[in-house]
Structures are given as C-alpha cells and as structure tokens.
N, C-alpha and C positions, 0 to 999 in steps of 0.2 A: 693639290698636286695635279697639275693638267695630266690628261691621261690620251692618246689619240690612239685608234683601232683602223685597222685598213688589208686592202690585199694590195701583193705584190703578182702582177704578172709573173709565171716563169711556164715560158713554152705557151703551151694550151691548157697548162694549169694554175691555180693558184693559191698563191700562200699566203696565209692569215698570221697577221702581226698586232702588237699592242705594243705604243712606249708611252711608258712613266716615267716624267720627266720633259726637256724640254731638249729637244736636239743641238739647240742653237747655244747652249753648253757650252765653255772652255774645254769644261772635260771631257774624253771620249769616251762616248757611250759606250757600255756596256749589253753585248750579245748574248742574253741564254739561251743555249741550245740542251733541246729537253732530250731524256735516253730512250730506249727503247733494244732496237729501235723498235718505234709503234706508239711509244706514250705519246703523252699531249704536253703542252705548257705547263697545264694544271697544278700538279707536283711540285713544280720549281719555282710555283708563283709567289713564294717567297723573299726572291733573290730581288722583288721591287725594290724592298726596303733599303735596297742601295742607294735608291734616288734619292733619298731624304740628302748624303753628302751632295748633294747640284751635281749630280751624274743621270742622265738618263739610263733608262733602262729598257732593253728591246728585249719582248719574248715573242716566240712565232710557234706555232704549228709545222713543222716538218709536213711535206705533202702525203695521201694517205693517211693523216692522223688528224685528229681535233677540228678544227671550224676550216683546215685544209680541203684541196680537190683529196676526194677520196677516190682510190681505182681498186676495188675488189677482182678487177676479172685479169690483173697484173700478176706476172709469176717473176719467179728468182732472177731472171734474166733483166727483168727491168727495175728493181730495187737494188743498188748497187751503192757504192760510196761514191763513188764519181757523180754519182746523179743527186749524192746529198751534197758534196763539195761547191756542184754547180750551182744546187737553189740557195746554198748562203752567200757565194758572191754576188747570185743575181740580188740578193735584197739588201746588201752592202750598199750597191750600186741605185739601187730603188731607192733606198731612204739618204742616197744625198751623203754617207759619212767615209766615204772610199779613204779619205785621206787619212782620216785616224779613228779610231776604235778600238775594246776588248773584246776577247770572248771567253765567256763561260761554257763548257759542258760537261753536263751531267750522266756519268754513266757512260750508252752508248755515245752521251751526246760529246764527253772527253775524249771519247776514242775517236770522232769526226773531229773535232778540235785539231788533235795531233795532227791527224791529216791534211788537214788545212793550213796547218802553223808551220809543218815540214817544206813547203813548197815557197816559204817567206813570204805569202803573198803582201801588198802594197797595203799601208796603212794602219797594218795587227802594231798594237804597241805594247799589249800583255795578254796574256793567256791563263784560264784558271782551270787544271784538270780535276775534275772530282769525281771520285768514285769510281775508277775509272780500269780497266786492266789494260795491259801493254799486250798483249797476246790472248790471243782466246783459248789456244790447250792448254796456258796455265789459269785461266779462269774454269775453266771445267774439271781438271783433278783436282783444284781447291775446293768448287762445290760439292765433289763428290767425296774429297774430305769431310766437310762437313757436316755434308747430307749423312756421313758412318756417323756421329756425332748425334743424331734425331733417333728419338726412343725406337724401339725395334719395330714396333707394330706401323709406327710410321713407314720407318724403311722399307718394311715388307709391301706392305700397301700401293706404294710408289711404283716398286717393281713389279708385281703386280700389272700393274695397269699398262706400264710400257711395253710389256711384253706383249700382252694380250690388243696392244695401240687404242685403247681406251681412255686416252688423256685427257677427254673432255666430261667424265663422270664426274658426279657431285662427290663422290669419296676421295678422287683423285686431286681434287682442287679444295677440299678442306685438309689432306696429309701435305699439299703444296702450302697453305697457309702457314703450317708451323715451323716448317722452312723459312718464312717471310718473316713472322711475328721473331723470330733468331737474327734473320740478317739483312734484312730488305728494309723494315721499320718498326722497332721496335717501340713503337706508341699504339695501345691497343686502347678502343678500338682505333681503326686506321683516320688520319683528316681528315673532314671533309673533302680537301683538296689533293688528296693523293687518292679516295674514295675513288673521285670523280675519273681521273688517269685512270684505274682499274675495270671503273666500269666500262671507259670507252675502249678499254683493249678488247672485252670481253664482248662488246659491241662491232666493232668492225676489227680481228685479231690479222688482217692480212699482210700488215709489215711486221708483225713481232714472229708471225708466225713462219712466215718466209725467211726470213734473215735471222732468227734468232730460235727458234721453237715455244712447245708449248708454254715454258715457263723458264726458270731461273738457270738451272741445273740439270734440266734435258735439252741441252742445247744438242741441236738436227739440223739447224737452216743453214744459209749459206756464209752464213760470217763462223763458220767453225773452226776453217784454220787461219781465220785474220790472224794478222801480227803486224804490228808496227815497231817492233824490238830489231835494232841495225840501221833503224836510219833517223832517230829524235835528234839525232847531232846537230843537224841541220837549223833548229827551231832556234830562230834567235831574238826572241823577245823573255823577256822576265817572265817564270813562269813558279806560278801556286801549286802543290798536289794537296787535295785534301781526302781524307779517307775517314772511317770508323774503327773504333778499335773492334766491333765484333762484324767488321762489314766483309759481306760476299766478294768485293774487292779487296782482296788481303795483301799483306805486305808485299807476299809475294806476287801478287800481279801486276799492282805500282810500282817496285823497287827500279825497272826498268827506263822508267821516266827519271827516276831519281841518279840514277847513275850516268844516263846516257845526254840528260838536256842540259848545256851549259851555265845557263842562269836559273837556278831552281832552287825552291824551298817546299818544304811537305808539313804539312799538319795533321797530327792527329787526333778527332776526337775521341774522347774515351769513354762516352757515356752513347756512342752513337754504333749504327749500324751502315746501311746503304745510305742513309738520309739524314747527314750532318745536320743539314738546310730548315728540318723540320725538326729533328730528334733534339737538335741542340742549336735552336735559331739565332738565338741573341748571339752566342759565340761564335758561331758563324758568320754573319752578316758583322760582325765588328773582325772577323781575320781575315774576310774577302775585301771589306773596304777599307781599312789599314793597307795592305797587299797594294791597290789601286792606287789611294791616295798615295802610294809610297814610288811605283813604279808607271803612274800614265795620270798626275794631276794634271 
C-alpha cells in the first residue's frame, strides 16, 4: 500500500499529513479528522484500513497537536473553530482533491465536520460523524450523569480535586481513568495507539486544555457552550452517525444529528464505548466502508 507523509503550508504554520492509498483514485478520498480537540491522528489510525476498498485515506494532525506546528504560548482567543475550519480547507486545496472528497470526524473531530458540512462547502460528497455530541451542555449533564454512576470513592475524589483545582495530581488522573476504562475505551489496557494520543495530550495539553479542559467531564475551556443544534439542516451530503452503546456521546448528544440532517443514518455499536474504530474494528471499518462504497463510489 503506497503510503505518502508531508506538510501542508497553512499561514506560518504547518500541518502534518499521511495518505494511504493513492489519490489518483476514482474514489474520493476519505479525510480523518482526529478529536480532541488536542489529540493527534494516532487514535484514529485505524480508519487506514479503508484504503484496502481503492479509497485513499488522509489523516493529519490538527495544528498544536501531533508532528503539527505546536504553539504553547497561544490562549483561547486563538484556538477557535474557525481556525480549525480554515486549516481543513487549506489541506483540501493542498492535496489537489477540492473537487470531491469525504470526511470523517471523530469526536471533536465530528463536531468540526458539522461545521464544515453546514457551510456545503465545494466538493464534500459524504460525511461520517462519530462519537460525536451536537451541543456541549448536553454532553456535560450526560457526563455528569455518568460520572453519578462511578463508585462513590471515585466520585468524591474527583470533587475533591476540582475544588481544591488540583486536576493535575496522580489521584485525580487515575479516579479520571475509571471514567475512561466505562466510556472513552473500554479495552484495558489502553492501544498502543490510543496510548500514544494520551501520552501526547499529556505532553503538550494546550489545545485540550484551552478549548476543552482537564479531561472528559470537567469541561472549563472555551467550547462549553458550543452548539451546532438549529442549523445541520443545511448539510447536504449523505451523512453516517456512528456512536457506542456505553459511549460518553450518548443518544442523547447524537440524537440532534439524527433528527435535524436530511440524509442520515446512525449506528450503533453495542459492545463499544467512545471508540467503535478500536473497541469494535472489523465492524467498524466494514459499516464506514459499506456507508462510502454506497454513497461517494
């Protein structure tokens, strides 16, 4: 499988990309865009195994993250969706495939998707949301659903620490763990390649921690009252939801998507959590590429 890695110019920075596959394709390549925000590719490097159908497949680094320019001394003001919006058109336009293309995004990376697919920009032919919430106050009373849900001593622990703003102690990030091993990824221990995603947040944390906070379920940053709920009408390409039955994106943070985008179908896994992609690969990778093959051959 030919494999090409490269940067994309965008501004005075630059974005690290990899496609598997070969662009010169019938089919339109396929975009993963990783969540966060703040993760890296890593996580979602899964989603190659598309390419095996003769579909390429592009993953990047978001700027700030991964083999990306990194800017630690950048505050909320300059981490915005608009500035994520810009660097996927600029690499649209970089790699030559403006005319047709999909995109996947995972997580954050679905809720930049929407954004993106809302505006109809030129050439989107399908969209795959996964994992993904339509609103962020209802992604926060679900986690804190949940979070009532984690044995008591966990709970207490949590609170605890936020109060006291201690979210970077080793007890506060192992009672965070059992949170995750419930609904982030329930493959213990964690992949390799989701490993890798964690370690680099915990290595440079300045976009998860800006735009999103310390972790899952203490969401502080600036995307806390996003919402993209009032205006999916818009999106008009074929569009996948895919979710977990025990995932931090719950029915009810998807349901939105589902109601509101006029070509749309949902799937759910039920042996999974945040991370169909790894929790339940095979199944995955054959209901993303059915999905494609069916709606952008």
């Amino acid at each position: 499988m030919k494999i090409t890695e490269g940067f994309a110019p965008y501004g005075e920075y630059r974005t690290w990309y990899r496609v598997t596959g070969d662009l010169s394709s019938p089919k339109p390549p396929l975009i993963v865009a990783h969540g966060g925000p703040g993760c890296t590719h890593d996580y979602v490097d899964s989603f190659k195994a598309i390419a095996a159908t003769g579909r390429a497949v592009i993953h990047y680094d978001q700027v700030g993250n991964g083999q990306s320019t990194h800017l630690p001394e950048k505050g909320g003001d300059f981490w915005t969706v608009a500035f994520f919006k810009a660097e996927l058109h600029n690499l649209i336009d970089h790699l030559g495939i403006r005319d047709a293309y999909c995109l996947l995004g995972q997580s954050w990376g679905g809720m930049l998707g929407a954004e993106f697919a809302v505006d109809r920009p030129a050439g989107l032919k399908a969209l795959v949301i996964a994992n993904s919430p339509a609103a962020m106050h209802t992604w926060i009373s679900e986690a804190n659903r949940l979070r009532r849900e984690l044995p008591q001593d966990v709970q207490e622990t949590l609170l605890k620490h936020e109060h006291a703003e201690t979210t970077d102690s080793a007890e506060y990030a192992a009672a965070t763990d059992v949170f995750n091993q419930r609904h982030v990824c329930r493959i213990v221990p964690m992949p390799p390649e989701v490993q890798r995603t964690f370690d680099a947040i915990a290595g440079d944390p300045t976009v998860y921690h800006t735009m999103n906070g310390p972790n899952e379920f203490h969401v502080i940053g600036t995307m806390k009252d996003w919402s993209i709920v009032g205006r999916l009408s818009t999106i008009s390409v074929p569009t996948l939801l895919i979710s977990g039955r025990f995932d931090e994106a719950t029915e009810a943070c998807v349901q939105p998507y589902a109601d509101e985008i006029p070509d749309v179908r949902w799937t759910i896994f039920e042996q999974s959590s945040h991370m169909p992609h790894v929790e339940e690969r095979e199944d995955c990778m054959a209901v993303v590429g059915a999905f494609l093959e069916e709606t952008a051959a």
